[in-house]
C-alpha positions in Angstrom: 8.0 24.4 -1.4 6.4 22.5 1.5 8.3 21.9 4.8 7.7 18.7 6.9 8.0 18.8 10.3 7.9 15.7 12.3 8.0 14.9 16.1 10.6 12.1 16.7 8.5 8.9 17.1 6.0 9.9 13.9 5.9 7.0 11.4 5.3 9.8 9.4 9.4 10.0 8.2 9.5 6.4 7.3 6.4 6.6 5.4 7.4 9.7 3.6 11.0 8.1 3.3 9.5 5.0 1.5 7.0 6.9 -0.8 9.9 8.8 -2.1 11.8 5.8 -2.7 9.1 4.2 -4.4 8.7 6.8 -6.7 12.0 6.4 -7.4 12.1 2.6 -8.1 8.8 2.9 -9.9 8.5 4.5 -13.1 4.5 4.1 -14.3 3.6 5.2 -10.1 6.4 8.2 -10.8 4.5 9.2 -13.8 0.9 8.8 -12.6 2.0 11.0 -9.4 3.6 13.0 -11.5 0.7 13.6 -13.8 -2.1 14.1 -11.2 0.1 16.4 -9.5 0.2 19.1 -12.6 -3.9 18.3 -13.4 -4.6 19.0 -9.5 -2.0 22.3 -9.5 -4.1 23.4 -12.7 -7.4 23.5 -11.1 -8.4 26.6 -9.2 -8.2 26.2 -5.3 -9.5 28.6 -2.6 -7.3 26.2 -0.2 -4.4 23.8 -0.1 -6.1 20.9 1.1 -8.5 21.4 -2.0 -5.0 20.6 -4.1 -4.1 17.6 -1.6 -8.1 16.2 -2.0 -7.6 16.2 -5.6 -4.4 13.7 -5.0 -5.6 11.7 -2.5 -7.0 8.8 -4.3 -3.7 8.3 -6.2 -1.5 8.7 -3.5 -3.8 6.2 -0.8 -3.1 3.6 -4.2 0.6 4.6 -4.6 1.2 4.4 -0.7 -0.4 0.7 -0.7 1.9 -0.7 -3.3 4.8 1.2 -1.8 4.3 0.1 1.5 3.6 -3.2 1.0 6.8 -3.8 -0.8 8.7 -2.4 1.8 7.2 -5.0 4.1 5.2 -2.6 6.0 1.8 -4.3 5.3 0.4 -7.3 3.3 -0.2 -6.5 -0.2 -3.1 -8.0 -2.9 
């Protein structure tokens, strides 16, 4: 379990708030997370941000799609 802590003006909510809702609209994103998520928790790590490098690249992709349908920034 993982426990986010947030001060009050972080964009941080809002961008967690509308990754989760994109995962929930998108299936093939939900499934690519999804997937990356079990190969990355499979491979040893000394530390957790060796698990989080492994997901970056798919979640800086996910996070672009997500966030540009939510209006936040322009998409391709």
């Amino acid at each position: 379990m993982n426990l986010h802590v947030f001060g009050p003006d972080s964009p941080e909510l809002v961008k967690h708030v509308v990754f989760r809702n994109w995962l929930r609209h998108d299936t093939a994103d939900r499934e690519r997370y999804g997937t990356v998520k079990r190969q990355a928790a499979q491979q040893p790590a000394q530390r957790m941000s060796d698990y989080n490098a492994r997901k970056a690249a798919v979640i800086r992709e996910i996070y672009e799609r997500a966030l540009a349908a939510a209006g936040f920034i322009e998409g391709d």
